[in-house]
C-alpha positions in Angstrom: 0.0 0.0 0.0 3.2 2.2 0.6 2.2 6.0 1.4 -1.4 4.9 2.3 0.2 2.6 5.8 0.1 5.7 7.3 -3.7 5.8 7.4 -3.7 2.2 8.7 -3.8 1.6 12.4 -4.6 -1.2 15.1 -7.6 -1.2 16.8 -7.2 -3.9 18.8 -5.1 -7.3 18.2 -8.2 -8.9 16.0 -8.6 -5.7 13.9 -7.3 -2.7 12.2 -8.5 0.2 10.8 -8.1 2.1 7.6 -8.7 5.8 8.5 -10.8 7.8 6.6 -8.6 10.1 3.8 -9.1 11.6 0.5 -12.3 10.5 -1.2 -13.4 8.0 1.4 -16.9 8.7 2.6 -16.1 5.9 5.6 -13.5 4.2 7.4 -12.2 0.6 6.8 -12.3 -1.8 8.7 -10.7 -5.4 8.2 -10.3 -8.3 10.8 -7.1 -9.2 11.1 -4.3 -10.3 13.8 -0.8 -9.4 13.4 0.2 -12.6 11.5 -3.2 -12.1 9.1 -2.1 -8.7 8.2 1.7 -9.3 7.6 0.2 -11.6 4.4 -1.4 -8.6 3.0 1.4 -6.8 1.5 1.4 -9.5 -1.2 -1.5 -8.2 -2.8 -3.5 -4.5 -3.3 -6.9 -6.3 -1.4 -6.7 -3.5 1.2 -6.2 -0.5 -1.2 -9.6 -2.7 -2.2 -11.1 -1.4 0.9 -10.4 1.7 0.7 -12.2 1.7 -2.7 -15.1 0.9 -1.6 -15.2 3.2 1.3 -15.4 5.6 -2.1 -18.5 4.7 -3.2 -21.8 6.8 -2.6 -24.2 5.8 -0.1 -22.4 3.3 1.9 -23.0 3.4 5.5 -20.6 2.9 9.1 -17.9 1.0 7.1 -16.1 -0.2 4.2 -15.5 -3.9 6.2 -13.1 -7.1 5.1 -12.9 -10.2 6.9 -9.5 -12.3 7.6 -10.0 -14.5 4.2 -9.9 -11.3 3.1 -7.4 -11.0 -0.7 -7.6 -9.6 -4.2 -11.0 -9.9 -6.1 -12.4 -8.2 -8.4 -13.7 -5.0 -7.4 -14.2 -5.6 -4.1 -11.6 -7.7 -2.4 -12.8 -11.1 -1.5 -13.9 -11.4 2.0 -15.4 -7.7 1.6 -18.4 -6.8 3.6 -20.3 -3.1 3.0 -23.5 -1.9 3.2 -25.6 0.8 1.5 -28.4 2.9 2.2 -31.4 1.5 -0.3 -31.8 5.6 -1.2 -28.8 7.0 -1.5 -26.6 3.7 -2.4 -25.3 2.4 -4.8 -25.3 -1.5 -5.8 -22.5 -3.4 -7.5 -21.7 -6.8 -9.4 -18.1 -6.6 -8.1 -19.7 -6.4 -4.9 -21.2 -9.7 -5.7 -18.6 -11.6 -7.7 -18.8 -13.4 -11.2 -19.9 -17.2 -9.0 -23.3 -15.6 -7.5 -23.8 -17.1 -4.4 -21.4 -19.5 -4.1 -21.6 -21.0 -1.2 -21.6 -24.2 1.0 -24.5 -26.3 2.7 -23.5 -28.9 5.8 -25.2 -32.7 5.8 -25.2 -34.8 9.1 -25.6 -38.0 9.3 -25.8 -41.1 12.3 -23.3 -42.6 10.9 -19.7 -42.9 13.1 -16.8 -42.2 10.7 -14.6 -44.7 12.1 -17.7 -47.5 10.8 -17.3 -46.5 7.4 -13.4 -45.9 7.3 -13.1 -48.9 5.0 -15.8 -47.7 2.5 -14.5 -43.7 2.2 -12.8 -44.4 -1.0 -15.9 -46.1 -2.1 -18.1 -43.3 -1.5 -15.6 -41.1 -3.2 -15.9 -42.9 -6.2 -19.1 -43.3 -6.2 -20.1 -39.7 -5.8 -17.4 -38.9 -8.4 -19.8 -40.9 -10.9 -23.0 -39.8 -9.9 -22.2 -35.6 -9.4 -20.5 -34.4 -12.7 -17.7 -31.8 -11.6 -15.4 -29.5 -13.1 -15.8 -26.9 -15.9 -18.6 -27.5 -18.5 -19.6 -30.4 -16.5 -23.4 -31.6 -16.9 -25.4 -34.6 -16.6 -26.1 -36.3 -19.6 -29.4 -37.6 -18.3 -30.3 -34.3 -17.2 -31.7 -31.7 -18.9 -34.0 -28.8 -19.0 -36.0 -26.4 -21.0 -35.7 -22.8 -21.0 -39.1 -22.1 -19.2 -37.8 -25.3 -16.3 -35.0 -22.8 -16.3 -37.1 -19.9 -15.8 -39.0 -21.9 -12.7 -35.6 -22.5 -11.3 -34.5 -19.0 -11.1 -38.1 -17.8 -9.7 -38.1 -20.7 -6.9 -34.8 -21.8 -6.5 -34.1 -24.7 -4.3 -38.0 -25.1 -3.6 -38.2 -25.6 -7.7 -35.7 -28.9 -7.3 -37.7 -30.0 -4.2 -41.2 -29.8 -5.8 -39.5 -32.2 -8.6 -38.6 -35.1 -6.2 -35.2 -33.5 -5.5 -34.9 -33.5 -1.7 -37.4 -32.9 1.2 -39.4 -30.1 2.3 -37.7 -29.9 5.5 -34.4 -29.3 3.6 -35.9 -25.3 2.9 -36.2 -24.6 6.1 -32.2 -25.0 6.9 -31.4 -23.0 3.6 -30.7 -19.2 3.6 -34.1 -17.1 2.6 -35.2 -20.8 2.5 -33.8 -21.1 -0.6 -35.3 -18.9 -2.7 -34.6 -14.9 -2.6 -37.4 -12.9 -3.3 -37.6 -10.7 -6.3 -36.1 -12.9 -9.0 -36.9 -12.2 -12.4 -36.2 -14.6 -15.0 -36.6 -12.2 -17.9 -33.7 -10.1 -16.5 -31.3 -13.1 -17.1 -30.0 -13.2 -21.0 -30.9 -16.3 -23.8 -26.5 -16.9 -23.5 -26.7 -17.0 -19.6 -30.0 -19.5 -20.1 -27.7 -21.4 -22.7 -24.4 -21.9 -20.4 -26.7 -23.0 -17.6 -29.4 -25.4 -19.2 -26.9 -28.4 -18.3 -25.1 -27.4 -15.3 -27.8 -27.8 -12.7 -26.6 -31.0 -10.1 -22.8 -30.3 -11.0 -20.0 -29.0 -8.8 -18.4 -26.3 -10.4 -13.9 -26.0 -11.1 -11.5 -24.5 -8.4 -12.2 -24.6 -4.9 -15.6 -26.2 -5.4 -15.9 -29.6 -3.8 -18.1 -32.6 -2.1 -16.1 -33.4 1.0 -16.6 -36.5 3.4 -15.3 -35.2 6.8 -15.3 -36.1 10.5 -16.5 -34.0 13.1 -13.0 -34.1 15.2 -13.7 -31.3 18.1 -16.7 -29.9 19.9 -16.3 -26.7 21.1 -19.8 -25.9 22.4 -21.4 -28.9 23.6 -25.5 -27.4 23.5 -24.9 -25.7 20.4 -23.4 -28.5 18.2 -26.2 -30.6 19.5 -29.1 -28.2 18.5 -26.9 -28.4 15.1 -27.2 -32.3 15.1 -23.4 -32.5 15.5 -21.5 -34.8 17.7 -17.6 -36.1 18.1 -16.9 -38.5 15.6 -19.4 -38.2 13.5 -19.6 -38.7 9.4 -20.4 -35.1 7.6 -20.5 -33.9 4.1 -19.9 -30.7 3.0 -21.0 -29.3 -0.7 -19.3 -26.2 -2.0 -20.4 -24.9 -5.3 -22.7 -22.0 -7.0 -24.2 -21.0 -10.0 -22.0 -22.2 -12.6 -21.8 -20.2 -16.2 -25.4 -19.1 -15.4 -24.2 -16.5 -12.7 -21.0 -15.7 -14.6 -22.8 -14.7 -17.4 -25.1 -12.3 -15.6 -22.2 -10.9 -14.1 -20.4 -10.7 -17.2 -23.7 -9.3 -18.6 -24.4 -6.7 -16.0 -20.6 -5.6 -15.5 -21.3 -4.0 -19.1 -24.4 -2.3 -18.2 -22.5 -1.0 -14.8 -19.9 0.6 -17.0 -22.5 2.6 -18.9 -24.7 3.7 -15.4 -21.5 4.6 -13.7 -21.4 7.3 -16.3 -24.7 8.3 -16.7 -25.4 8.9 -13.3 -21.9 10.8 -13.0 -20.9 8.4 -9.9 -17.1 8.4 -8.9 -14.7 5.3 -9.1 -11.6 4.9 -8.0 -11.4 1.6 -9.9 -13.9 0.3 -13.2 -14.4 -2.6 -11.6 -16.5 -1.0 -9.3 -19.1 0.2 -11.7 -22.4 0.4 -9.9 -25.7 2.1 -10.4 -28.4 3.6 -7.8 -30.0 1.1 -6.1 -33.1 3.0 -6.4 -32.6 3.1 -10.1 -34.0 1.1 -12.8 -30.5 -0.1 -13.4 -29.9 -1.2 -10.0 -33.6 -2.7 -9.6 -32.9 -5.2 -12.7 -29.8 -6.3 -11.9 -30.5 -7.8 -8.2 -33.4 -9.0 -9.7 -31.1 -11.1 -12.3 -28.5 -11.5 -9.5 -31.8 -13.4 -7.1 -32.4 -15.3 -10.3 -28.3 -16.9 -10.3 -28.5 -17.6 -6.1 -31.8 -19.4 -6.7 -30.1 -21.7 -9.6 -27.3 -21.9 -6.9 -29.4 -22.8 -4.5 -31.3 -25.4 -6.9 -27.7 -26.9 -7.7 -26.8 -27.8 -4.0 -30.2 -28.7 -2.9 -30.1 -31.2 -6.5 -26.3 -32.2 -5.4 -27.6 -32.8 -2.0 -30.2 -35.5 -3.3 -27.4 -37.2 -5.5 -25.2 -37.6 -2.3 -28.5 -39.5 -0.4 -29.1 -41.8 -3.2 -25.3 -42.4 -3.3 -25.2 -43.4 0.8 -28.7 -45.0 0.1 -27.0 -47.1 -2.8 -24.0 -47.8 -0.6 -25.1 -48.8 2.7 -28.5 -50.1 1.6 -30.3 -48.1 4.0 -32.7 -45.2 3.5 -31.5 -41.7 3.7 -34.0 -40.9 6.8 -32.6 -43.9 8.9 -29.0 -42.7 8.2 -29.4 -39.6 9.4 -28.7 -37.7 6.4 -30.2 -34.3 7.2 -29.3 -30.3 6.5 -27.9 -28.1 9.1 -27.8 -25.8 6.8 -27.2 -23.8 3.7 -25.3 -20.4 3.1 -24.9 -17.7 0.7 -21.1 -16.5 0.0 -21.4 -13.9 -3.2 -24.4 -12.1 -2.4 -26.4 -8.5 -2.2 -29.6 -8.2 0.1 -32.0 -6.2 1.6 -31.8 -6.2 4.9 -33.0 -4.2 7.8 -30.0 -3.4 10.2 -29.9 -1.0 13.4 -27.0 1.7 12.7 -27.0 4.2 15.5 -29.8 3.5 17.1 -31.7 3.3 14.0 -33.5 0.8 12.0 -32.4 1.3 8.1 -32.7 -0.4 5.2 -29.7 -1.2 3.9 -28.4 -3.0 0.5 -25.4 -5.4 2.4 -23.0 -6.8 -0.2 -20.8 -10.0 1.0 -18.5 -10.7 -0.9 -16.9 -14.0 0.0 -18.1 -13.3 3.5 -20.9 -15.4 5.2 -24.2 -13.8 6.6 -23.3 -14.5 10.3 -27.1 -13.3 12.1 -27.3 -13.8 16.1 -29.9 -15.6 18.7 -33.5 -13.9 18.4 -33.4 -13.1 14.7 -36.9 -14.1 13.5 -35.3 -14.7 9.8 -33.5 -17.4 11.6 -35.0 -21.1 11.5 -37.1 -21.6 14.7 -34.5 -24.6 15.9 -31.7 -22.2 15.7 -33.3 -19.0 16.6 -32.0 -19.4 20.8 -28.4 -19.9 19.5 -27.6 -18.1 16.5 -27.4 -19.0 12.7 -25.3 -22.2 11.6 -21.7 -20.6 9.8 -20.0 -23.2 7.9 -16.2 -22.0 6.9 -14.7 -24.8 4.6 -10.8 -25.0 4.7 -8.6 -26.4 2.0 -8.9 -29.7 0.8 -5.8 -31.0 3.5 -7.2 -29.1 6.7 -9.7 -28.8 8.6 -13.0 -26.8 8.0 -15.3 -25.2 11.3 -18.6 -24.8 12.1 -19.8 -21.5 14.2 -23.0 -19.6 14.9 -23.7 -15.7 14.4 -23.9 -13.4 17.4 -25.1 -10.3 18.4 -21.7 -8.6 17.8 -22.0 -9.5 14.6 -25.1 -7.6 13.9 -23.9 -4.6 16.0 -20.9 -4.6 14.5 -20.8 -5.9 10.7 -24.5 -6.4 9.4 -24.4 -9.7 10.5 -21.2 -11.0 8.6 -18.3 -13.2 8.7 -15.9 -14.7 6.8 -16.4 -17.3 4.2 -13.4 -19.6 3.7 -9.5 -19.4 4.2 -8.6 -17.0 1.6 -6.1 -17.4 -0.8 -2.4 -17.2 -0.5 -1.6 -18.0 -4.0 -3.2 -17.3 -7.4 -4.2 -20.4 -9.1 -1.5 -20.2 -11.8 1.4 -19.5 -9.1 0.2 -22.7 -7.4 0.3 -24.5 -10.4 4.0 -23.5 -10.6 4.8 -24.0 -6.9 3.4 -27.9 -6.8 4.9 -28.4 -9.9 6.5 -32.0 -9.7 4.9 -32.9 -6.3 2.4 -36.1 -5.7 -0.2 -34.0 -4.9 -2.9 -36.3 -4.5 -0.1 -39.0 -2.7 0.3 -36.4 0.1 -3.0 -36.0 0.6 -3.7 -39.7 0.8 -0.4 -39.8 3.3 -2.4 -38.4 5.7 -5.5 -40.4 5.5 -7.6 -38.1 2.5 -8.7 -39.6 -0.5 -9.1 -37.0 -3.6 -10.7 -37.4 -7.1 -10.3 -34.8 -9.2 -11.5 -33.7 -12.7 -7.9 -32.2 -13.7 -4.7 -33.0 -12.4 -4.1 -28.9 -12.6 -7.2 -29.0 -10.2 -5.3 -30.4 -7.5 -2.1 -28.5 -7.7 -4.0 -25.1 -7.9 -5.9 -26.5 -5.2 -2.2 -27.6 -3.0 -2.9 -26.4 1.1 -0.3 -24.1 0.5 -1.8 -22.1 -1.5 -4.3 -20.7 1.3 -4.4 -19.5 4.6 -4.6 -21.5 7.4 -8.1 -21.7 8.2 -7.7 -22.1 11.5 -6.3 -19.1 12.1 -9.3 -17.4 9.9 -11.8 -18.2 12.1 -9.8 -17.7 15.5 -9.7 -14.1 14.9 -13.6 -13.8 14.2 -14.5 -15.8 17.4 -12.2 -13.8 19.2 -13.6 -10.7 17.9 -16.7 -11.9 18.8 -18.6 -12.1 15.5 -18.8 -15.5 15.5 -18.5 -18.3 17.4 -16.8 -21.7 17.4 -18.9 -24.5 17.5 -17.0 -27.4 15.9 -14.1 -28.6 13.8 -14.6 -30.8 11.0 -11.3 -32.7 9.4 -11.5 -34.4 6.0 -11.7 -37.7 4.9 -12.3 -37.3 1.0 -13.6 -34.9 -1.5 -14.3 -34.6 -5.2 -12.9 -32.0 -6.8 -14.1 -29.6 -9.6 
């Protein structure tokens, strides 16, 4: 950041802030210990922050989380929120993978029953979820107007067609369908790059995992979760797939030209926004609720494919196994929500950013089940460590609209990791200490290397220290297919 460290100052040993200078209408403020923020300096993400703290309308903060690195736009694990009048809304406030995110399955099942069988499972799961890029089932497709149904209802959509239970909406964020979709907002090429790709785990950091649960932290919470020590979990991480890429891609264009017209100021292009007010603004969340839907469609559809695959293995049905949702949430994401700032209640556009809505006890958006404790927060790690499960707090909606981070965060770009793992057994290692990996690509797995993020474990210490989340059980892997 050279000549802008000046403005940058500890708060306390979980966070720093970015003072307010030049043409920043707010502080920043990023989550960070000491050993967090000495890994910044190998990218621009908190000049990122600042950038964003430009932008009209956005209210208390410009906020990142300790995942937080480069993105576009807005740096990933970027949190900020915006006044529905006077704010501005923007795609790289969202991301290209609209709501990406990860849903959490229990089971009854003790891990060290099925030890034998993980690599089974592996491969069966491999066969029966396509993964990777352009993956699709070729038993498995749908008409532009099913597409249409899909982006209006979302994962309700794949449960009306047999595709899960209607329990499973309940343990999804918004239930699984955000309100205000509009399938005409989404473009005939984003219809056409997403007519197979329903049911399929996307490329990258996308993943079905088989894990343990290996620690309790909070004994009442994990068991209103339906968590307990040693138990069999699986974890699906994917999003929208070339549907939401293409609305981004889409929208991105139309942002350039509303940036202009409505004479708003940006310190970097790839922040081009509109009013959120305007007819710009009010057509592109509606396309952006029309890519989480499909997103949330794809996991709920994955989710099915995983209980037929147990159901096929173990001969048992998916009810007697155990094989029920905590829950479901939204990483790349814009919403209205109403948030008290100052005393006030105000309605506020809140873009996360590869952060993870993180709402406290007593929220009445919150599934009755997990209303006394908080919402479920699922942080996946890398495919060698751990990942965590936590609940949202009141902190969190006092002090960051309800948000926390999402993930590790990168270390490495995909392409330097290709070049640092270069010659190494990747998928060896892994199986050295006791994880079995299929992957589409071989390049999957070295872009994919441990090294090449953040220790999660570190990530999430800092936000239950700071109090905006809290630690409520660790989760280590047993296998994973890999996009």
């Amino acid at each position: 950041m050279g000549e802008e460290r000046k403005y940058v100052k500890r708060i306390d040993e979980n966070r720093i802030i970015i003072e307010r200078h030049e043409r920043m209408n707010v502080d920043g403020i990023v989550y960070v210990d000491e050993r967090l923020f000495e890994m910044l300096s190998r990218d621009e993400s908190l000049k990122q922050v600042e950038n964003v703290a430009c932008l009209p309308g956005i209210v208390s903060a410009s906020y990142a989380m300790p995942d937080i690195h480069w993105g576009y736009g807005f740096p990933i694990g970027g949190v900020a929120a915006f006044d529905v009048e006077e704010g501005v809304v923007s795609p790289g406030g969202v991301g290209y993978d609209i709501n990406c995110g990860v849903r959490l399955i229990r089971s009854n099942i003790l891990a060290k029953e099925v030890e034998t069988k993980i690599r089974e499972v592996i491969d069966r799961l491999f066969v029966n979820i396509p993964s990777g890029v352009g993956s699709h089932r070729k038993d498995f497709k749908l008409s532009k107007n099913d597409l249409k149904r899909v982006a209006k209802d979302g994962a309700k959509w794949a449960v009306e067609e047999g595709y899960g239970k209607k329990d499973d909406l309940q343990c999804i964020e918004d239930g699984g369908r955000i309100e205000g979709a509009d399938p005409e907002a989404v473009s005939d090429k984003a219809y056409e790059r997403g007519k197979d790709q329903l049911g399929t785990v996307g490329s990258g950091n996308h993943f079905v995992e088989l894990g343990v649960v290996e620690e309790i932290y909070d004994e009442n919470i994990a068991s209103a979760f339906g968590l307990f020590k040693g138990q069999l979990t699986i974890l699906i991480h994917t999003g929208s797939r070339g549907f939401g890429y293409q609305i981004c891609d889409d929208y991105i264009k139309e942002m350039l030209k509303a940036s202009e017209r409505y004479q708003i100021y940006l310190p970097d292009r790839q922040l081009c926004c509109a009013p959120i007010s305007s007819p710009e603004g009010r057509k592109y969340l509606s396309a952006m609720a029309s890519a989480a839907n499909y997103a949330f469609a794809n996991r709920q559809m994955i989710t099915h494919w995983v209980r037929e695959t147990f159901e096929q293995m173990f001969g048992i049905g998916s009810e007697k196994l155990g094989l029920d949702l905590v829950y479901d949430v939204c990483h790349n994401i814009a919403k209205i929500e109403i948030h008290t700032v100052k005393g006030d209640k105000i309605k506020v556009c809140v873009h996360r950013k590869g952060a993870t809505r993180a709402f406290g006890p007593d929220e009445k958006i919150l599934p009755e089940r997990y209303r006394k404790y908080g919402q479920p927060v699922i942080i996946p790690g890398d495919m060698g460590r751990a990942s965590f499960v936590l609940c949202g707090t009141r902190k969190a909606m006092e002090d960051t609209f309800g948000s926390t981070c999402h993930g590790a965060g990168r270390l490495m770009s995909r392409n330097e990791a290709i070049k640092t793992a270069k010659g190494r057994q990747v998928k060896k290692e892994l199986e050295e200490k006791g994880i079995y990996v299929r992957a589409a690509t071989r390049d999957t797995l070295l872009e994919e290397i441990p090294d090449a993020y953040k220790d999660v474990s570190n990530v999430v210490k800092v936000v239950h220290n700071a109090g905006i989340s809290k630690l409520v059980a660790k989760i280590t892997p047993l296998g994973c297919i890999k996009g």
